[in-house]
C-alpha positions as CSV (number, residue, x, y, z in Angstrom):
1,X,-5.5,17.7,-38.5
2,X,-5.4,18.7,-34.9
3,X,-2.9,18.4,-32.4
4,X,-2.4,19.0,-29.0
5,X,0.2,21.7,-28.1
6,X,1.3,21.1,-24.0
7,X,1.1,24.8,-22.2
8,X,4.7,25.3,-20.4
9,X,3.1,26.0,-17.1
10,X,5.3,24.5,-13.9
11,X,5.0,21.2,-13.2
12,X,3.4,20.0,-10.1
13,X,4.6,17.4,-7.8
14,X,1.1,15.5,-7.6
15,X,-0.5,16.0,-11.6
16,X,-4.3,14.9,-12.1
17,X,-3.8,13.5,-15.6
18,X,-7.2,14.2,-16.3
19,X,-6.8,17.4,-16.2
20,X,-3.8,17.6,-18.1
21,X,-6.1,16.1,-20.6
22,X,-8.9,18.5,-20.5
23,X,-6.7,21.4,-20.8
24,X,-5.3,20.5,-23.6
25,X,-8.7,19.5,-25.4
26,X,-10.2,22.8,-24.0
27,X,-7.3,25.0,-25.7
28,X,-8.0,22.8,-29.2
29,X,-11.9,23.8,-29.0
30,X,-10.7,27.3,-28.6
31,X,-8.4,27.6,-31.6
32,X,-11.6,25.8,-33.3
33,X,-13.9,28.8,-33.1
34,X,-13.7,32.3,-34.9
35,X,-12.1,35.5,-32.8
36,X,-15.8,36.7,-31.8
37,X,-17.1,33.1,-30.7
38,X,-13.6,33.0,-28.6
39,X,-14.3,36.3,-27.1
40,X,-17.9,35.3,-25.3
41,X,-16.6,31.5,-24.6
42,X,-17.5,31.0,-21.3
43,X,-15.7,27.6,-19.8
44,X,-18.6,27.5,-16.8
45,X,-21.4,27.0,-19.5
46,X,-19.6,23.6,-20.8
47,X,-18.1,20.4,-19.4
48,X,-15.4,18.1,-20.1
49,X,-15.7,14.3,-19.8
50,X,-14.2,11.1,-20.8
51,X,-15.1,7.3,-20.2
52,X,-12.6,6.8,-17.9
53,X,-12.6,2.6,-17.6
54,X,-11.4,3.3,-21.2
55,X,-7.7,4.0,-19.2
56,X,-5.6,0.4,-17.8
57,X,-4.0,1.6,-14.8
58,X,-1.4,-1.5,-13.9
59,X,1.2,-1.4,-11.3
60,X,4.9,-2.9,-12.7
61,X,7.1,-2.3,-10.1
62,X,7.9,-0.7,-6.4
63,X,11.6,0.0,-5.1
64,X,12.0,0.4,-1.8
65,X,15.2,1.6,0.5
66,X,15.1,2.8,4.3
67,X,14.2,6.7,4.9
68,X,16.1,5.8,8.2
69,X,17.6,2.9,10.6
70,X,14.4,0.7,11.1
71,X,15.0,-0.2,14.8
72,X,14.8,-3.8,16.7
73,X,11.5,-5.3,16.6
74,X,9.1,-5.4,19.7
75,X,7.5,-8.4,20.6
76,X,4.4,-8.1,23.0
77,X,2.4,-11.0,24.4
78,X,-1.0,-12.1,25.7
79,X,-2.9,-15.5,26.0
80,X,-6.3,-16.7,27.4
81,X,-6.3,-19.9,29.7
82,X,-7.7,-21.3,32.2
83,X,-6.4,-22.8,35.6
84,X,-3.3,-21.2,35.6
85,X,-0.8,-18.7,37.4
86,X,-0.1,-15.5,34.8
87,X,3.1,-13.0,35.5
88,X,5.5,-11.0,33.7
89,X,8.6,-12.8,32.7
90,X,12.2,-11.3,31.4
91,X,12.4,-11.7,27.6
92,X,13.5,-15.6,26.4
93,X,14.7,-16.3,23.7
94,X,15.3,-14.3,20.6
95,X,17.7,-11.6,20.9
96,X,17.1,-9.5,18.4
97,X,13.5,-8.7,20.1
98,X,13.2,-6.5,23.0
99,X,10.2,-6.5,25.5
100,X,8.4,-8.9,27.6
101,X,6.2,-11.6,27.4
102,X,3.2,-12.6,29.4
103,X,3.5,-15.8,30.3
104,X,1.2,-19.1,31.3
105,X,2.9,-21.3,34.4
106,X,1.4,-24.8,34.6
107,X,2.5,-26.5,38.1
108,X,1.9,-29.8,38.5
109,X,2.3,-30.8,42.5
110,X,0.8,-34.5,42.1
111,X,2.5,-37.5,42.1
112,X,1.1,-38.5,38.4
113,X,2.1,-37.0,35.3
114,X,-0.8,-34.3,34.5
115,X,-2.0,-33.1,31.1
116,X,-3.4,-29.0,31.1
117,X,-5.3,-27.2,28.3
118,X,-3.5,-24.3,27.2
119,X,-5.5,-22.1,24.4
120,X,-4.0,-18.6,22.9
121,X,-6.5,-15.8,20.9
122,X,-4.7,-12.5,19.9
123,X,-5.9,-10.2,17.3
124,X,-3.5,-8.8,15.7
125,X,-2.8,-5.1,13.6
126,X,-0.9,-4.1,11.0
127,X,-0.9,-0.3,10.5
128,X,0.7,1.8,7.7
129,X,0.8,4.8,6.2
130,X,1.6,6.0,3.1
131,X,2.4,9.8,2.0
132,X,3.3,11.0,-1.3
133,X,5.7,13.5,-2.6
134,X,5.5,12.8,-6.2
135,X,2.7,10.7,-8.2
136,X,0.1,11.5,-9.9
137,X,-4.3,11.5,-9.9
138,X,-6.9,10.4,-12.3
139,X,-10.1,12.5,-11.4
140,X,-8.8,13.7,-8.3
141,X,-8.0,10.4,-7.0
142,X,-4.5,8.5,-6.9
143,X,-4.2,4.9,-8.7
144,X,-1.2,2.9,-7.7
145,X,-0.9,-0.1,-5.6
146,X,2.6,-1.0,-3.5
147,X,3.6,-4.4,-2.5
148,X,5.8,-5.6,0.1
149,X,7.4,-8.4,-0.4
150,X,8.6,-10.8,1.7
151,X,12.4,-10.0,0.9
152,X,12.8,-7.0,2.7
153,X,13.2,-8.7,5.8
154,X,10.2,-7.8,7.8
155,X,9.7,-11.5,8.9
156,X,6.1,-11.6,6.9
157,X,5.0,-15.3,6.0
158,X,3.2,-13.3,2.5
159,X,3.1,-10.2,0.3
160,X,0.9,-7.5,1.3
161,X,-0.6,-5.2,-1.2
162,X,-2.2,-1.6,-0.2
163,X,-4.4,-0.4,-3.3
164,X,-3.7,3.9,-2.9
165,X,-6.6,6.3,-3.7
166,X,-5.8,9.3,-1.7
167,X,-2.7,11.4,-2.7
168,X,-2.2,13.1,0.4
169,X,-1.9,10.5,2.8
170,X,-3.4,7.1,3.5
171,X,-3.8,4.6,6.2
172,X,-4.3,1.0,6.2
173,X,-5.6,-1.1,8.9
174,X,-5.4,-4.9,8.6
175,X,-6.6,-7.3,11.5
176,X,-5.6,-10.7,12.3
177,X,-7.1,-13.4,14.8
178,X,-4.2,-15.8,15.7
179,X,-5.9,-18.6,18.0
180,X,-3.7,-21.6,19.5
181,X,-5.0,-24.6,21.9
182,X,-2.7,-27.3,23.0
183,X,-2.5,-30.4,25.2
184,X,0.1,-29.4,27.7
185,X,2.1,-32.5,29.5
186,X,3.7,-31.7,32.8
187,X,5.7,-34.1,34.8
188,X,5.1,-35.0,38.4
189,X,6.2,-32.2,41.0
190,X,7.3,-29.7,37.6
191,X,6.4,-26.8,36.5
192,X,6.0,-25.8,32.6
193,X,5.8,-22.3,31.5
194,X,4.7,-21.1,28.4
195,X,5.4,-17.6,26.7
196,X,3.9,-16.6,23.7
197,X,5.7,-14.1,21.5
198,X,4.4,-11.9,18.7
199,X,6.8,-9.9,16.8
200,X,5.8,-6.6,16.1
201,X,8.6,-4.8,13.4
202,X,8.6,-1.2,12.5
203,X,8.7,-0.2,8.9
204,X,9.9,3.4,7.6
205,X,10.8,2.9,4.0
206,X,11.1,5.7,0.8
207,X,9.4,3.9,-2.4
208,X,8.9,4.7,-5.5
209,X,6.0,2.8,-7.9
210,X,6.1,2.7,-11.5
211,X,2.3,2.7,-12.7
212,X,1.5,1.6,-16.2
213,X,-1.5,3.7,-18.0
214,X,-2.6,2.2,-21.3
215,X,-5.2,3.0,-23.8
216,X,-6.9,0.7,-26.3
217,X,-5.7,0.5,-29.9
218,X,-8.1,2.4,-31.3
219,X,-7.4,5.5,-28.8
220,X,-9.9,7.0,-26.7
221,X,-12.3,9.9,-26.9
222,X,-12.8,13.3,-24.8
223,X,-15.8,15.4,-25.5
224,X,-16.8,19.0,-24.7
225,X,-21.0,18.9,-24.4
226,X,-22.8,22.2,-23.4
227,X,-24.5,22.3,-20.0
228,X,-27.5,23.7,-21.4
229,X,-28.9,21.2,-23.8
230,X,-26.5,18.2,-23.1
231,X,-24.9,18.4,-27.1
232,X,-21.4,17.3,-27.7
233,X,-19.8,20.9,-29.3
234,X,-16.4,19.1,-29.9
235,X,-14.6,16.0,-29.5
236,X,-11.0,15.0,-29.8
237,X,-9.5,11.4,-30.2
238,X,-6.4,10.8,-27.9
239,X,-4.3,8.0,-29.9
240,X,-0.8,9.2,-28.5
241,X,-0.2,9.4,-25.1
242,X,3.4,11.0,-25.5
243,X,2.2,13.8,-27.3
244,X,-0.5,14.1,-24.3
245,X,2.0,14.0,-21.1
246,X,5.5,15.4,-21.2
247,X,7.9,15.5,-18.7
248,X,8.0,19.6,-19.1
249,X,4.4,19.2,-18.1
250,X,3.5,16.2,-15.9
251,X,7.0,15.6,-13.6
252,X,6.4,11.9,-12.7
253,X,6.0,10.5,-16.7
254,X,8.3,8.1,-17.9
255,X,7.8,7.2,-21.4
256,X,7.9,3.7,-22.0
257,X,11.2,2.5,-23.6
258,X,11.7,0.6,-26.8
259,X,11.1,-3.2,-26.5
260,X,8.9,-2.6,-23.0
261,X,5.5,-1.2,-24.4
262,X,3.9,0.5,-27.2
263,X,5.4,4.0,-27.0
264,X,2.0,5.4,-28.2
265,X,-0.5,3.2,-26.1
266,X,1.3,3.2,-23.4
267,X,2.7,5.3,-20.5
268,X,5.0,4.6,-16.7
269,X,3.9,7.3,-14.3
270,X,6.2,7.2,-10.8
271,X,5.2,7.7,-7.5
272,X,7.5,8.9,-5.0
273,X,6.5,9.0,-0.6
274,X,6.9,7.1,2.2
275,X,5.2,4.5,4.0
276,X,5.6,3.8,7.9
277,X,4.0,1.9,10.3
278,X,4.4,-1.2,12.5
279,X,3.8,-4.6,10.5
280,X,2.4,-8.1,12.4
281,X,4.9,-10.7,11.5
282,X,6.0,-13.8,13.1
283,X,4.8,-15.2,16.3
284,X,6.4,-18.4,18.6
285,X,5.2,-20.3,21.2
286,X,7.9,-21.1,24.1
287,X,8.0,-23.4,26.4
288,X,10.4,-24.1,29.8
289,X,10.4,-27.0,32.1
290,X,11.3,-26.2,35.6
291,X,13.2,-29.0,35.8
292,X,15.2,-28.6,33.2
293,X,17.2,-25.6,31.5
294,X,16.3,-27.1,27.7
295,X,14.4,-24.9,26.1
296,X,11.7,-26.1,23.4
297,X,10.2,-23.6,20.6
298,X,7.4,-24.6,18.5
């Protein structure tokens, strides 16, 4: 019965497991054939292949902890409406924003009580990267996924997910059209301003990802066909994926631990980067009477 028996060759910091695989099917088709046949084996004449939806790729877990200080969040502002003074304004209001806001002014120099349309459209942008120093690709191409929750404290309302395909860097656009319209009531000889505030936080966080690879029970086959004629010339049934990837090989395996997977169908893989960028979260709607020093948020 055949084995596999890993090369000790140095361990990258970014593996493709499928070529970890074919090397080591490749080196088994070579102890296969006689000394002569070995001698005039020419790799270039024959290709290596797999049915790679065969291979579960699911993400269990990402950690997270700040590469540095993440600084105070900016806020920027902007609004569309009609019949109305616009002008820079100091910052109101939350502290722990910096910035300015641009701000609406409703004056109301009549006698009667006088009721304005205000209405608000912003598109807004998330943008992230995210680099890798450690992880690992499947046909050239990285497979992990990282969430951020809600619990780091970057003031988003929902989880966001970025699906990662590219090991050496990745960026991630997201747009967002926030749209407001209101009835705005202004007393007699007052004046109402309104400031819209969009809070705009910077994230530079270290994470690492565990990825979970599985196979099915009954393993999963790699074949070596000839370019020539298109025959299968050997085959090899992978059933144990911890005698496939070892840590003296690939660097970012974790076999699984008893009680949290099959050992043999199953495998963690880490990846280790950065991701940084500047995240859309919260937004508030301000408004000031100019009679009164009562501030009201909605």
């Amino acid at each position: 019965m055949s084995c596999f028996r890993l090369p000790k060759v140095p361990r990258k910091d970014i593996v493709d497991l499928k070529e970890v695989m074919y090397e080591n099917v490749w080196e088994l088709f070579r102890k296969s054939l006689s000394t002569s046949q070995r001698l005039f084996l020419n790799r270039d004449k024959y290709e290596l292949y797999v049915p790679e939806k065969s291979f579960v790729f699911t993400n269990i877990s990402t950690e997270f902890k700040p590469h540095e200080r993440i600084g105070q969040s900016i806020r920027i502002g902007g609004l569309e409406s009609g019949g109305e003074t616009h002008r820079d304004a100091p910052d109101v209001g939350d502290k722990t924003s910096s910035g300015v806001s641009l701000e609406t002014v409703f004056d109301n120099d009549t006698d009667e009580k006088q009721t304005y349309k205000f209405r608000f459209e912003k598109t807004r942008k998330t943008t992230v990267t995210v680099s890798c120093q450690e992880s690992f690709t499947f046909g050239g191409k990285a497979n992990f996924s990282i969430g951020l929750p809600k619990n780091i404290n970057l003031g988003i309302e929902s989880d966001m997910h970025f699906q990662v395909t590219e090991s050496d860097g990745e960026t991630f656009e997201e747009a967002t059209l926030m749209e407001a319209t209101s009835d705005i009531l202004v007393s007699p000889h007052s004046r109402c301003t309104v400031s819209v505030l969009l809070d705009e936080k910077p994230i530079h966080q270290e994470f690492t990802a565990v990825t979970r690879m599985s196979l099915p029970g009954n393993g999963v086959s790699v074949f070596i066909r000839r370019k020539s004629d298109g025959v299968n010339v050997f085959g090899y049934k992978i059933k144990n994926l911890r005698v496939v990837f070892s840590p003296d090989v690939v660097k970012c395996c974790r076999p699984i631990k008893d009680g949290e997977g099959d050992p043999d169908l199953e495998m963690d893989f880490l990846s280790k980067g950065v991701i940084h960028g500047v995240i859309a979260c919260n937004h508030k709607i301000l408004l000031r009477s100019g009679d009164s020093s009562k501030l009201l948020v909605k």
